[in-house]
MDAnalysis code that builds the backbone (N, CA, C; Angstrom):
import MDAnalysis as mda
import numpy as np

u = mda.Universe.empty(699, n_residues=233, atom_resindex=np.repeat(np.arange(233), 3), trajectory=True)
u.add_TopologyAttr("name", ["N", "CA", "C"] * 233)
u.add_TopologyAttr("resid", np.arange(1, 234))
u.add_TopologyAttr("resname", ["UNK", "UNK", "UNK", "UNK", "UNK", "UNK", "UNK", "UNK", "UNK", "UNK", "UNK", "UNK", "UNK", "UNK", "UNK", "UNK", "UNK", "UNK", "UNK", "UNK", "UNK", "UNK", "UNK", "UNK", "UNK", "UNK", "UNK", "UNK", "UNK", "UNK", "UNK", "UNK", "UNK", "UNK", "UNK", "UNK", "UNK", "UNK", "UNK", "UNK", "UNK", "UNK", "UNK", "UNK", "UNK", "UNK", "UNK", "UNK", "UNK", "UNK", "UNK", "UNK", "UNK", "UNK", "UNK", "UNK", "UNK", "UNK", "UNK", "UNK", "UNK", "UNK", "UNK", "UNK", "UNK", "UNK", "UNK", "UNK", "UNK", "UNK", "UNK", "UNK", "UNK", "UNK", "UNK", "UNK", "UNK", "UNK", "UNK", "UNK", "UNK", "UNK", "UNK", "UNK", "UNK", "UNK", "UNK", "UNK", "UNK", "UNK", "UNK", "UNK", "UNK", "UNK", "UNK", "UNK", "UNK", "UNK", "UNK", "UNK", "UNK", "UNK", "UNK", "UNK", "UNK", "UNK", "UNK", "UNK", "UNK", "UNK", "UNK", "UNK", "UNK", "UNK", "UNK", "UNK", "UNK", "UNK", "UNK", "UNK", "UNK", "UNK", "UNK", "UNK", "UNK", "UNK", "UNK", "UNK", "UNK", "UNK", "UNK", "UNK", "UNK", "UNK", "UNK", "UNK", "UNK", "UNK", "UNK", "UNK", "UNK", "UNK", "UNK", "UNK", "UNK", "UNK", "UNK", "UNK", "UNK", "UNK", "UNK", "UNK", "UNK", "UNK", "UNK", "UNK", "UNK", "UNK", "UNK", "UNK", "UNK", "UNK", "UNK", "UNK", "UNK", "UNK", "UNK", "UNK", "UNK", "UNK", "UNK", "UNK", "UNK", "UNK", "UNK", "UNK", "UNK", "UNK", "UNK", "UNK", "UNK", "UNK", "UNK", "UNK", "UNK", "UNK", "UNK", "UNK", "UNK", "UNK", "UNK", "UNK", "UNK", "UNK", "UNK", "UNK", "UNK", "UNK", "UNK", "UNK", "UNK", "UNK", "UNK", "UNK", "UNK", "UNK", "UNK", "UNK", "UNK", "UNK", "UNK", "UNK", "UNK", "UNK", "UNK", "UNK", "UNK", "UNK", "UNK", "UNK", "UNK", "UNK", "UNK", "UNK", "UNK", "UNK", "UNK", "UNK", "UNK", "UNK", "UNK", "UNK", "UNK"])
u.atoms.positions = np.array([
    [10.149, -8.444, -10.773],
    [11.312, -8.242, -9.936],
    [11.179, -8.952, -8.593],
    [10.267, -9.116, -8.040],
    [9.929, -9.250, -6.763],
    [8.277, -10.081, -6.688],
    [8.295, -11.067, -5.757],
    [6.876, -11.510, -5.721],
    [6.783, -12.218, -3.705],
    [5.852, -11.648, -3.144],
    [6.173, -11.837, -1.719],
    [4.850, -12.030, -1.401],
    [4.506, -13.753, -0.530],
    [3.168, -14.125, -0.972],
    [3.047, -14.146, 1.022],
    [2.270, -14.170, 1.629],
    [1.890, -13.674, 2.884],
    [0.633, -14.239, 3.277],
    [0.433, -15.125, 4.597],
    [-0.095, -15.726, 5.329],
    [-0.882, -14.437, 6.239],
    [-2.223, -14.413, 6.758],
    [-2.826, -13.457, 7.560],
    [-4.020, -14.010, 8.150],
    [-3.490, -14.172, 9.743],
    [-4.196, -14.331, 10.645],
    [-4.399, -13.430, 11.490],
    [-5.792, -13.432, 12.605],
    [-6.247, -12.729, 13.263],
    [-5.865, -13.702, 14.627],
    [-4.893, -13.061, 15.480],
    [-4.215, -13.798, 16.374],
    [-3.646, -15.179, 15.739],
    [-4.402, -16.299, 16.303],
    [-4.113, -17.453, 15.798],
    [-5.020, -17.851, 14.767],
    [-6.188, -17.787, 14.141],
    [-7.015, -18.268, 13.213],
    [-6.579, -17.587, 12.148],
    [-6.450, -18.550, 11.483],
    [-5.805, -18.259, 9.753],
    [-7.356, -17.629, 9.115],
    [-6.800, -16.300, 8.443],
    [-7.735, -15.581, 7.356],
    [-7.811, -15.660, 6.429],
    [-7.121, -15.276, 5.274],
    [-6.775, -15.560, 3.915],
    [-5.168, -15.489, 3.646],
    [-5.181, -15.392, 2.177],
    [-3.971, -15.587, 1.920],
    [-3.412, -14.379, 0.774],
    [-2.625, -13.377, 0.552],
    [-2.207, -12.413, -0.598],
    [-1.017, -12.412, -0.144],
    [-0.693, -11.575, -1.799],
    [0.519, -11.349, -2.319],
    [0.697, -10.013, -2.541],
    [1.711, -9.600, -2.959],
    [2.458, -8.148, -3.905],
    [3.527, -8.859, -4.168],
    [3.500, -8.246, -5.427],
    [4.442, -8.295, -6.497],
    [5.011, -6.576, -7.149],
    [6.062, -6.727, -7.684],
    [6.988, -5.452, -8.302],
    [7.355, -6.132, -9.498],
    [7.025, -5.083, -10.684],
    [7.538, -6.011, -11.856],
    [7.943, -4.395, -12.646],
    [9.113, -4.688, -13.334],
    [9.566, -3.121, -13.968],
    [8.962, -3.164, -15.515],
    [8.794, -1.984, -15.441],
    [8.384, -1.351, -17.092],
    [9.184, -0.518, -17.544],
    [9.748, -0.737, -19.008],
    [10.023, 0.279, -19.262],
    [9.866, 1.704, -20.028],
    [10.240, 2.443, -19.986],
    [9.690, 3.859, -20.534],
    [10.356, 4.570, -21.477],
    [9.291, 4.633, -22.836],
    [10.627, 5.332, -23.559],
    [10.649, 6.826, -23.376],
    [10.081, 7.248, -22.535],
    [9.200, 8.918, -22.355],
    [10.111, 9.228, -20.934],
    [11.101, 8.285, -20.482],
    [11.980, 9.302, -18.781],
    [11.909, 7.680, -18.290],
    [12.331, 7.824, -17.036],
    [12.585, 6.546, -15.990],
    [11.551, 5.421, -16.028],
    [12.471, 4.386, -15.973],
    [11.829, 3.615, -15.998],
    [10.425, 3.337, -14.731],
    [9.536, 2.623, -15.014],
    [8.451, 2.177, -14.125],
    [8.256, 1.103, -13.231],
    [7.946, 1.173, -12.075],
    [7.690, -0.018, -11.390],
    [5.997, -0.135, -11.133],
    [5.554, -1.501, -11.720],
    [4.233, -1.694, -11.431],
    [3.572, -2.941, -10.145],
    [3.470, -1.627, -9.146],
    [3.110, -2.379, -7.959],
    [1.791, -3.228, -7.489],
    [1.791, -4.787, -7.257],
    [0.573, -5.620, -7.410],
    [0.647, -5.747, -5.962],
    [-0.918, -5.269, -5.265],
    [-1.158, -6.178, -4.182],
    [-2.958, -6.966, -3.945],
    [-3.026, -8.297, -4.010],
    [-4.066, -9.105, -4.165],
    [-4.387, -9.918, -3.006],
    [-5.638, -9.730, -2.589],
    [-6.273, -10.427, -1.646],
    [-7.162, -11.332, -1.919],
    [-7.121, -12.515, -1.411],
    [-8.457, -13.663, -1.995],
    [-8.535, -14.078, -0.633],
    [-10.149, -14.793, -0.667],
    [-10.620, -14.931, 0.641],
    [-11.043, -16.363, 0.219],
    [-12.103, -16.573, -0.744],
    [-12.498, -17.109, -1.931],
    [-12.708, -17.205, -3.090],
    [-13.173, -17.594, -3.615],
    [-13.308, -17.258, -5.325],
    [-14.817, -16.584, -5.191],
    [-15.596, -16.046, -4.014],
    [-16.437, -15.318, -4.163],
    [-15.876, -13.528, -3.808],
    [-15.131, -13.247, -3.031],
    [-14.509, -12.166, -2.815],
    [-13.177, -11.982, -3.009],
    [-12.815, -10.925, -3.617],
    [-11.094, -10.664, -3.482],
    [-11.018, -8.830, -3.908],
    [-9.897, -8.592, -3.776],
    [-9.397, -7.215, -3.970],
    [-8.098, -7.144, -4.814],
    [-8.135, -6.532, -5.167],
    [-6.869, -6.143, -6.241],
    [-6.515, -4.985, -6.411],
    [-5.311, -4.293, -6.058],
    [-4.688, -2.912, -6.618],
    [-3.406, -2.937, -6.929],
    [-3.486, -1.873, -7.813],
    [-2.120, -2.031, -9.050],
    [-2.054, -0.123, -9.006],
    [-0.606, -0.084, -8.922],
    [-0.209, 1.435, -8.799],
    [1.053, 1.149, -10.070],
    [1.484, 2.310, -10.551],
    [2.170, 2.574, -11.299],
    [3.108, 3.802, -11.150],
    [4.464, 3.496, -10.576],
    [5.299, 4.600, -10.117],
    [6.683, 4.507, -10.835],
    [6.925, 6.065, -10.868],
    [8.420, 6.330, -11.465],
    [9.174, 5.274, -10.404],
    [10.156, 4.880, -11.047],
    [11.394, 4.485, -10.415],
    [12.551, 5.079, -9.604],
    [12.619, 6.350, -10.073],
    [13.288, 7.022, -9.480],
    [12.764, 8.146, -8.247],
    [11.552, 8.842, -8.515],
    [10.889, 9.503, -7.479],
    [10.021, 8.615, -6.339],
    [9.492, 7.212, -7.029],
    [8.353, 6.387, -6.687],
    [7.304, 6.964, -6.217],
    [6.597, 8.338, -6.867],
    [5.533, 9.286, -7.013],
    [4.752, 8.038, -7.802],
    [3.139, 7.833, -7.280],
    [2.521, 7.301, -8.788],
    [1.934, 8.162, -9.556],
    [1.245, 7.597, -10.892],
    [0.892, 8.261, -12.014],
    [-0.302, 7.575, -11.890],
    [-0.619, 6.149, -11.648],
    [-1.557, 5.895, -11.931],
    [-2.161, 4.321, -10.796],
    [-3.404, 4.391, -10.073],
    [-3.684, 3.148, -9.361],
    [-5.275, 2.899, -9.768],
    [-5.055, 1.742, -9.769],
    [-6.459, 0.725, -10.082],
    [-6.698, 0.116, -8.829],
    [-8.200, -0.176, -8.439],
    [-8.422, -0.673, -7.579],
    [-9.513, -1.465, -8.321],
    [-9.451, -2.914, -7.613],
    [-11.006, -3.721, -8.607],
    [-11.468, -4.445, -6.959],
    [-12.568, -4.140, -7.033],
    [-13.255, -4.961, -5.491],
    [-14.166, -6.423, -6.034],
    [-13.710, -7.042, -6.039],
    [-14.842, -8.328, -6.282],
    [-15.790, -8.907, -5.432],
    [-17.212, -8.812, -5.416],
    [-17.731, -9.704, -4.595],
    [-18.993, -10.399, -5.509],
    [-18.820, -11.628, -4.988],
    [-19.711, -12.559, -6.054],
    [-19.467, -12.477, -7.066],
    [-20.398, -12.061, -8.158],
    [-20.248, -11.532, -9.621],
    [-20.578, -10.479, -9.963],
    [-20.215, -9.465, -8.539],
    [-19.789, -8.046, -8.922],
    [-18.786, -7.745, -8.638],
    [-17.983, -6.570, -9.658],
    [-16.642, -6.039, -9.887],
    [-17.314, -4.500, -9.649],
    [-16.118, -3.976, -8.792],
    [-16.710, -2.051, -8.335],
    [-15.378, -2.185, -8.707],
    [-14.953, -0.987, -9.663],
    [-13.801, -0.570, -9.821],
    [-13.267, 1.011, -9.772],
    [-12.355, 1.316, -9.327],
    [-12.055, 2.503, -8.847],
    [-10.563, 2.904, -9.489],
    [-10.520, 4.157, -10.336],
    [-9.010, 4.746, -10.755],
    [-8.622, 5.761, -10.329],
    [-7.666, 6.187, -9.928],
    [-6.689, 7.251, -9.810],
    [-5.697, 7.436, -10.768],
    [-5.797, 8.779, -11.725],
    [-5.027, 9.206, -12.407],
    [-4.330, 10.422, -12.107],
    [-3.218, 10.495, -11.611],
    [-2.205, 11.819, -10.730],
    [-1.830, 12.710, -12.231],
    [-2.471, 13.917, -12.309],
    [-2.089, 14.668, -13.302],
    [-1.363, 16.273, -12.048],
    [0.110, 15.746, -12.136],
    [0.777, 16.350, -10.887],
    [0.878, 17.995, -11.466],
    [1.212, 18.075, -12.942],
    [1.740, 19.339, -13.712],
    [0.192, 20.157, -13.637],
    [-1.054, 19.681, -13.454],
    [-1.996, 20.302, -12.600],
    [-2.576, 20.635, -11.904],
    [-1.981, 19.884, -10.576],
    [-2.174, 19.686, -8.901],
    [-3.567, 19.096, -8.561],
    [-3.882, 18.281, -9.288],
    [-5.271, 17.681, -9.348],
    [-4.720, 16.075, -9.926],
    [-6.056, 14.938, -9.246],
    [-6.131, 13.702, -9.562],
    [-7.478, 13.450, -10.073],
    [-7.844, 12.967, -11.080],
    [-8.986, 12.292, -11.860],
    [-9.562, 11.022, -11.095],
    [-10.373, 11.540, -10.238],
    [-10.842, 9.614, -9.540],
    [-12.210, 9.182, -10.223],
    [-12.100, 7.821, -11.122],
    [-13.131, 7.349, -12.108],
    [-13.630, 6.410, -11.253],
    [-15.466, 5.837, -10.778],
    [-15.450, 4.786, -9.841],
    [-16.635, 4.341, -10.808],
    [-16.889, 3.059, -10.874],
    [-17.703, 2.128, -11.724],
    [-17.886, 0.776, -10.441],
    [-19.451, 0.869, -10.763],
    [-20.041, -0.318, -9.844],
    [-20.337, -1.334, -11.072],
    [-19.976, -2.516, -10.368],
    [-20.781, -3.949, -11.065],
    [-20.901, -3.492, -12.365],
    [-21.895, -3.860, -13.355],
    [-22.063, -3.608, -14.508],
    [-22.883, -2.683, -15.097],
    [-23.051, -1.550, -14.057],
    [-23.697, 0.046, -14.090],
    [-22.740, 0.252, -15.700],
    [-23.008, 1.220, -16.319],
    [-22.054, 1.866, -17.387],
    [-22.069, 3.235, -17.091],
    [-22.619, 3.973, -16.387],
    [-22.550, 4.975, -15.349],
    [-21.121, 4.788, -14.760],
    [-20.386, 6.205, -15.028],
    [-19.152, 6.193, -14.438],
    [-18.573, 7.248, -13.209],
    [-18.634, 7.358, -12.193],
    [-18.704, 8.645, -11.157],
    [-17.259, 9.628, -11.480],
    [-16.981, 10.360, -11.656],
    [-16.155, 11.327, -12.066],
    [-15.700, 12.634, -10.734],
    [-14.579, 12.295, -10.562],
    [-14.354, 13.579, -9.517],
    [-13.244, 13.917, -9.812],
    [-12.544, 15.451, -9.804],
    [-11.651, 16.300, -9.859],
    [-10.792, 16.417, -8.241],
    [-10.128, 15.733, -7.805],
    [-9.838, 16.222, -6.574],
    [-8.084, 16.972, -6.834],
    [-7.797, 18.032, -5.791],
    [-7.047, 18.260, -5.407],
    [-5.942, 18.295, -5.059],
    [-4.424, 17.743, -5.710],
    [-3.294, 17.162, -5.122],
    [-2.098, 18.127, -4.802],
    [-1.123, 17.714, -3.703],
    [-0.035, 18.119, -3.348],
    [0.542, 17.473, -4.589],
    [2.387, 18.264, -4.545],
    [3.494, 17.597, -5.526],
    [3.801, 16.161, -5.298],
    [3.544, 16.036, -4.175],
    [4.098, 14.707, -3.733],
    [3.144, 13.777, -3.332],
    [1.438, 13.907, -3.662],
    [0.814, 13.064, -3.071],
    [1.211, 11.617, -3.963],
    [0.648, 10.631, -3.405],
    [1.015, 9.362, -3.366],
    [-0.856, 8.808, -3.238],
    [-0.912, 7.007, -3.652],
    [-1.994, 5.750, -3.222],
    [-1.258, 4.881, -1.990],
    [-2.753, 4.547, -1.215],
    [-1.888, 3.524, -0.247],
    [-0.602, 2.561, -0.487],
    [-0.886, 2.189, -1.897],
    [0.187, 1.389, -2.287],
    [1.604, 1.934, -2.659],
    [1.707, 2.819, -3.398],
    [2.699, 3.249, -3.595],
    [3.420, 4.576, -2.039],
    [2.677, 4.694, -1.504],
    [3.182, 5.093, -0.012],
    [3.580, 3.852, 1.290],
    [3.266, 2.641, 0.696],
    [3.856, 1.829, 1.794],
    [4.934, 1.231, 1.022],
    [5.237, 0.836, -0.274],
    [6.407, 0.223, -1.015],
    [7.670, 1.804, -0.504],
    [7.074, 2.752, -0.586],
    [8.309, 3.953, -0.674],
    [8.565, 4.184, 1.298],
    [7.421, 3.814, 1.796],
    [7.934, 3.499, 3.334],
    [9.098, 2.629, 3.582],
    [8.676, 1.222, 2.951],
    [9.739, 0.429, 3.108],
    [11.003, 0.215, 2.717],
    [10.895, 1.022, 1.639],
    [12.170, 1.286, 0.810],
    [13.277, 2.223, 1.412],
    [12.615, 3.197, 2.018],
    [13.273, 4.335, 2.455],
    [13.515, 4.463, 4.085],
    [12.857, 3.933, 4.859],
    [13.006, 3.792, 6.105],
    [14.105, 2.901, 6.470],
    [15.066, 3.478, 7.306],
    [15.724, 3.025, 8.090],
    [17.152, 3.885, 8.693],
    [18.358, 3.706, 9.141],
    [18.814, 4.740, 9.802],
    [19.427, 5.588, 9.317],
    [19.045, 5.883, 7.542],
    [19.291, 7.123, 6.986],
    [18.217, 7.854, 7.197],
    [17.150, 7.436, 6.805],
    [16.232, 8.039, 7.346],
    [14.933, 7.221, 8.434],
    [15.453, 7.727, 9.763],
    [14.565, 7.090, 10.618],
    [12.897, 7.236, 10.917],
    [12.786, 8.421, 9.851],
    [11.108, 8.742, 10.177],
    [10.803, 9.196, 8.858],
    [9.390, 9.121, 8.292],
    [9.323, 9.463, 7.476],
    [7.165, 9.608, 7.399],
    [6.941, 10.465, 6.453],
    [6.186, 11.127, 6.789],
    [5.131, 11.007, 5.318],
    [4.324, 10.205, 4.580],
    [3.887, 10.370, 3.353],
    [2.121, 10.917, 3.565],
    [1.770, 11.671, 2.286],
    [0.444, 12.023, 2.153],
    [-0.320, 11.479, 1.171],
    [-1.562, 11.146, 0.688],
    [-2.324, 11.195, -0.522],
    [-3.556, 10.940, -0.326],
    [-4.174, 10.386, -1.123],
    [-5.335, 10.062, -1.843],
    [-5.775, 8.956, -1.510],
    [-6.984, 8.678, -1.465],
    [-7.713, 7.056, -2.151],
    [-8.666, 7.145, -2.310],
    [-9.820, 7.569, -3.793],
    [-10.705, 8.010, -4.012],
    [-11.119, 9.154, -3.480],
    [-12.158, 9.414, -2.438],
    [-12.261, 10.940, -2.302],
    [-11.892, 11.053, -0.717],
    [-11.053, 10.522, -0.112],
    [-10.511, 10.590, 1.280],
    [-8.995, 10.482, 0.897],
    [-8.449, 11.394, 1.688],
    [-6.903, 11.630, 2.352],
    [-6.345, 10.639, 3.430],
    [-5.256, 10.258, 3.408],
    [-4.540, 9.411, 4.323],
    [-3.021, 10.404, 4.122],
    [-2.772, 10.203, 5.653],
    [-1.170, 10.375, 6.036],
    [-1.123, 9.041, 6.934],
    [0.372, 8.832, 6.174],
    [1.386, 8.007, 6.537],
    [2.356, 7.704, 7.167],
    [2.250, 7.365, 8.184],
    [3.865, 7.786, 9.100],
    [4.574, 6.577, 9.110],
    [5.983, 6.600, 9.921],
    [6.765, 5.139, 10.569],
    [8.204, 6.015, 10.679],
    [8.315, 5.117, 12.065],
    [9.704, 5.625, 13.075],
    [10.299, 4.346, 12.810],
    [11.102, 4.523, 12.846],
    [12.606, 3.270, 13.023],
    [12.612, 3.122, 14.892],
    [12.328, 1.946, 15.536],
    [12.418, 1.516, 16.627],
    [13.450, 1.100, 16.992],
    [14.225, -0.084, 15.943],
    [15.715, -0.554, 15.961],
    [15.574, -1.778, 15.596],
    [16.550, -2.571, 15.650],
    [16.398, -3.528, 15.029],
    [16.472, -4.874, 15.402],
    [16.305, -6.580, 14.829],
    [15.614, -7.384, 15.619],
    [15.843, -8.526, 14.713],
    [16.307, -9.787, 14.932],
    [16.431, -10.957, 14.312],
    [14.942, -11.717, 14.384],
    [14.514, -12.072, 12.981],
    [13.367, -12.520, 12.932],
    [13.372, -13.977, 12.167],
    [12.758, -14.887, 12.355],
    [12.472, -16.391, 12.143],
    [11.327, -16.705, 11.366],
    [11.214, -16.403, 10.593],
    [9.807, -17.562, 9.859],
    [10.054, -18.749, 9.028],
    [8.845, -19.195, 8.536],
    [9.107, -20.501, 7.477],
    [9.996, -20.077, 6.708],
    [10.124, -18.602, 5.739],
    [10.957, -18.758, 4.529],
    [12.548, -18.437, 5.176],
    [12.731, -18.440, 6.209],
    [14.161, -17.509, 7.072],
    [14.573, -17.189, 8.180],
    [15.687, -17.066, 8.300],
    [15.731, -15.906, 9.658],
    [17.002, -14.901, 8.999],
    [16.511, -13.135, 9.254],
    [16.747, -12.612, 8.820],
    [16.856, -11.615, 9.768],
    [17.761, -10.897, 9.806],
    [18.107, -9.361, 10.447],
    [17.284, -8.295, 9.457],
    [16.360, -7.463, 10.778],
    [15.506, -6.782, 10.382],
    [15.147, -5.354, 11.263],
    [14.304, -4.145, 10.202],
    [14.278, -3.222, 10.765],
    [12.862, -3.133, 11.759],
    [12.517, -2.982, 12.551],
    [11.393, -3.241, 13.441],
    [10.975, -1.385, 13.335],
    [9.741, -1.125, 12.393],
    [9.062, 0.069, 12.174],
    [7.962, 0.235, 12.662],
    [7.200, 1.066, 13.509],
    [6.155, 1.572, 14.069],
    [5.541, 2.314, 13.449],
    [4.317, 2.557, 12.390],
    [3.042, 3.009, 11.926],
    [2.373, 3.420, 12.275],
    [1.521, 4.272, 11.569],
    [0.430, 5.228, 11.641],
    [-0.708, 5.368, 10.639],
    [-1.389, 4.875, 10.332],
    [-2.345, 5.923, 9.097],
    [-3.442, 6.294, 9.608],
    [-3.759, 7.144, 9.047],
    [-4.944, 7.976, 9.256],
    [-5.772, 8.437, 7.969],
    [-7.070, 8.377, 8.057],
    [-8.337, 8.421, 6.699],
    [-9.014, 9.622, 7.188],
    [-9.362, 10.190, 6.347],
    [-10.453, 11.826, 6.384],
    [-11.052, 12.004, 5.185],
    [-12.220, 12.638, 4.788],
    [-13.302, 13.339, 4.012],
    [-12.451, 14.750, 3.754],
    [-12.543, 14.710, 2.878],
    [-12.433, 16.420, 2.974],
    [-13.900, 16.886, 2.589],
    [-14.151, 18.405, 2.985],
    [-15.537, 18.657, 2.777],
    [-15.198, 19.934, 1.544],
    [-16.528, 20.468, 1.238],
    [-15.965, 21.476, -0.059],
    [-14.826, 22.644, 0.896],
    [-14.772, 23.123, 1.557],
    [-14.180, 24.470, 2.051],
    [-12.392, 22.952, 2.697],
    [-12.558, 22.163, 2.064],
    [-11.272, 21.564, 2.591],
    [-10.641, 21.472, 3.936],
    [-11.860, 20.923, 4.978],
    [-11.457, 20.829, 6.285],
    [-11.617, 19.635, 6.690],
    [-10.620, 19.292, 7.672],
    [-11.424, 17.673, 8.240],
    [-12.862, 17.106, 8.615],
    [-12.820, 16.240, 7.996],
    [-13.974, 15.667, 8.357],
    [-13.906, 14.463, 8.625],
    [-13.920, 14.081, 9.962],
    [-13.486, 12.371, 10.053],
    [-14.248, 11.133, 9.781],
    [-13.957, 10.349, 8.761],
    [-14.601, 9.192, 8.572],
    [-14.500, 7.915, 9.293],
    [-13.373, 7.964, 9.984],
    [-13.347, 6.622, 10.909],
    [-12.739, 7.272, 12.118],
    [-12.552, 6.099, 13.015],
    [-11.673, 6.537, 14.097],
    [-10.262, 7.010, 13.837],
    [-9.894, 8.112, 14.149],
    [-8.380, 8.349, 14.226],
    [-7.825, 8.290, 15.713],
    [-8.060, 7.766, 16.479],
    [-7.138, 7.419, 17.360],
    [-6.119, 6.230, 17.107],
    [-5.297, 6.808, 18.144],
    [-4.076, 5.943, 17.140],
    [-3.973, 4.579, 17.116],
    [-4.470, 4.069, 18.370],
    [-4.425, 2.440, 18.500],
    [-5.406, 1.870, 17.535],
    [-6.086, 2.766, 16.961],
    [-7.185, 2.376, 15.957],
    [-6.676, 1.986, 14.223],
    [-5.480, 2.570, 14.142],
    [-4.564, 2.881, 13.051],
    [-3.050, 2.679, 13.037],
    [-2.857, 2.129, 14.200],
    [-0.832, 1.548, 14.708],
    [-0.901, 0.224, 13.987],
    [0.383, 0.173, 13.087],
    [0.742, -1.139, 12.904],
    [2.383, -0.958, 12.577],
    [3.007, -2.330, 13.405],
    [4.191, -2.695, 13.281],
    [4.995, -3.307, 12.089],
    [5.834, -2.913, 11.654],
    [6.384, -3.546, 10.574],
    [8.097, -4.233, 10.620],
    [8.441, -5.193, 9.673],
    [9.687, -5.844, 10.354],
    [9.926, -6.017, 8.444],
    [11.153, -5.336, 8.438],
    [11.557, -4.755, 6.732],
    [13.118, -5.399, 7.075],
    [13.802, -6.214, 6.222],
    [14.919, -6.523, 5.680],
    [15.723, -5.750, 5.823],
    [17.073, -5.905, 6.652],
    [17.953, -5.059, 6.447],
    [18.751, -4.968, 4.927],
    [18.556, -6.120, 4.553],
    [19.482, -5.571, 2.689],
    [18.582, -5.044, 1.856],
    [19.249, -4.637, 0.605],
    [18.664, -3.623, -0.312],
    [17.452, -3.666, -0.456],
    [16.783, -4.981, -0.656],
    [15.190, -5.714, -0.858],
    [14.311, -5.325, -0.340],
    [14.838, -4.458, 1.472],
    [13.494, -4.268, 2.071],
    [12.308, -4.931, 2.154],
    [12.263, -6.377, 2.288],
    [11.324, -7.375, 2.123],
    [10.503, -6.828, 3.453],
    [9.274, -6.663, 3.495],
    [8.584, -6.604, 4.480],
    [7.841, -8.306, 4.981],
    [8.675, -8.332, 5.847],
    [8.325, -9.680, 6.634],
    [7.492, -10.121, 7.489],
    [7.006, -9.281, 8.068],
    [5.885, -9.393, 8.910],
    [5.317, -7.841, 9.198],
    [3.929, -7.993, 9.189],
    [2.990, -6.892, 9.940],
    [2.210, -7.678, 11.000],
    [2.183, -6.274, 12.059],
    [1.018, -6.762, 12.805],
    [0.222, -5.413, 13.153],
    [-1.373, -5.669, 13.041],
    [-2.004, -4.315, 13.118],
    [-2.747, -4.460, 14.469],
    [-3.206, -3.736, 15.280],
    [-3.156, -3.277, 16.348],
    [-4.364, -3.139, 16.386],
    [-5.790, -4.291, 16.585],
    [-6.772, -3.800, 16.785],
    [-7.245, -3.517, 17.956],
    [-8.486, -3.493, 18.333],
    [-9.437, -3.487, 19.516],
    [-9.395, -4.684, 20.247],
    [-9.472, -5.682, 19.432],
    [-9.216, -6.931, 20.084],
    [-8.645, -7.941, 19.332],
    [-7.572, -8.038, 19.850],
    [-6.345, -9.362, 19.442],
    [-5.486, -8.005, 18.542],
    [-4.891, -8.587, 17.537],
    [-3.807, -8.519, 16.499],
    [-4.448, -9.306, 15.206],
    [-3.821, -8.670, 13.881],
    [-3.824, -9.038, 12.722],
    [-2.401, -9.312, 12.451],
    [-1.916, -10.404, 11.859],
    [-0.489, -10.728, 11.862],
    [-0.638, -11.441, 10.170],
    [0.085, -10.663, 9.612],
    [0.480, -10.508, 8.108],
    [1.890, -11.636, 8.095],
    [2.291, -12.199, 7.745],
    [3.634, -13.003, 7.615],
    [4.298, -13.936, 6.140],
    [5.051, -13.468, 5.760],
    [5.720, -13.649, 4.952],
    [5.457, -15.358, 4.603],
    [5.459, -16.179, 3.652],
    [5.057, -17.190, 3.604],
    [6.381, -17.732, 2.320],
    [6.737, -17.177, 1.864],
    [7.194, -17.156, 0.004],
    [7.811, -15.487, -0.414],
    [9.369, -16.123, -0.598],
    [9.796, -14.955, -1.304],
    [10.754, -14.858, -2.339],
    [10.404, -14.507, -3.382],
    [10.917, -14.787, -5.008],
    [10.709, -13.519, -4.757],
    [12.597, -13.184, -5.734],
    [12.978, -11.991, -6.378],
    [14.095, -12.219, -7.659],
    [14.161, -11.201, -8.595],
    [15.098, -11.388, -9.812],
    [15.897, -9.958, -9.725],
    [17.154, -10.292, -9.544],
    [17.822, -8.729, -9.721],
    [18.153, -8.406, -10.836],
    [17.885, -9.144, -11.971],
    [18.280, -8.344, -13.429],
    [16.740, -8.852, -13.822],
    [16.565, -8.182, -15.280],
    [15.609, -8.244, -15.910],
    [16.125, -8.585, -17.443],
    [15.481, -9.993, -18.101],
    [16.198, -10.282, -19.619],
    [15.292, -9.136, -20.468],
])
């Protein structure tokens, strides 16, 4: 359906280069599926890859893969959302161990993967709903998700210039411990975790640019290439 390929530099020095892609499935078991791709390459010695799998109509996932590549090792990591039991199955496999780590964690109705909580950010944000608020998972740490609608802003790159929604971010990462209390794994202050977003005002919600908010300089994400199909043969 969708393929949106993205330039990422740290201020001005070019970093690498990824994509996400949306491609629909269909289901003969209820609504159809959207299977969400986002891929990072640095080189052909490192890259990242995750793939979520969400209803179409709730955009809850069911299911995310994560594969970490470095050199000629693959660490791979699953999330399987079994919601009708309020629990997620997280499977993690290093390199070519056959040893597989197994954990039972905990879920809300509505938890969500990074991925499928920033496609349903962008989708849904804007001045119907100006704030919005997501929770979940990613292996055995919790993230919440935020973004306010700031207003809006004509934006210019190589592929366009486009009228756009200008969104302000949040995430935040935690441990949970057995008795289920915070336990912080990174910094949560907020400048540690703010990033700006600039989303399409038409249906597409193309996210056109990020910029994340470090310690020093900016990370600037930018749209490079954007292919979409509104029907499917």
């Amino acid at each position: 359906m969708e393929r949106i390929e993205f330039d990422v530099k740290w201020s001005f020095i070019p970093l690498i280069e990824t994509y996400m892609e949306t491609f629909l499935l269909p289901n003969k078991e209820g609504p159809a599926l959207y299977v969400l791709t986002h891929q990072a390459a640095m080189n052909t010695f490192w890259n990242d890859r995750m793939e979520s799998i969400v209803s179409s109509e709730s955009l809850l996932p069911s299911q995310m893969e994560t594969i970490i590549k470095e050199r000629e090792k693959d660490r791979k990591e699953i999330i399987v959302f079994q919601r009708n039991l309020g629990r997620a199955q997280f499977y993690k496999q290093d390199g070519d161990k056959e040893t597989v780590f197994v954990e039972a964690i905990d879920i809300s109705e509505n938890s969500m993967d990074p991925l499928s909580a920033f496609y349903c950010l962008r989708k849904k944000l804007g001045p119907e709903y100006p704030k919005l608020e997501l929770e979940g998972i990613t292996g055995s740490r919790r993230f919440i998700l935020s973004g306010e609608l700031q207003g809006e802003q004509r934006l210019t790159l190589p592929v366009g210039t486009f009228k756009t929604y200008r969104i302000e971010c949040n995430m935040q990462y935690w441990t949970m411990d057995q008795k289920d209390t915070k336990t912080t794994s990174r910094s949560e202050q907020p400048e540690g975790n703010r990033f700006t977003m600039w989303i399409t005002e038409d249906h597409h919600r193309f996210p056109l640019q990020i910029r994340y908010h470090l310690p020093l300089g900016s990370l600037w994400i930018r749209a490079s290439s954007l292919k979409h199909y509104d029907s499917v043969s």
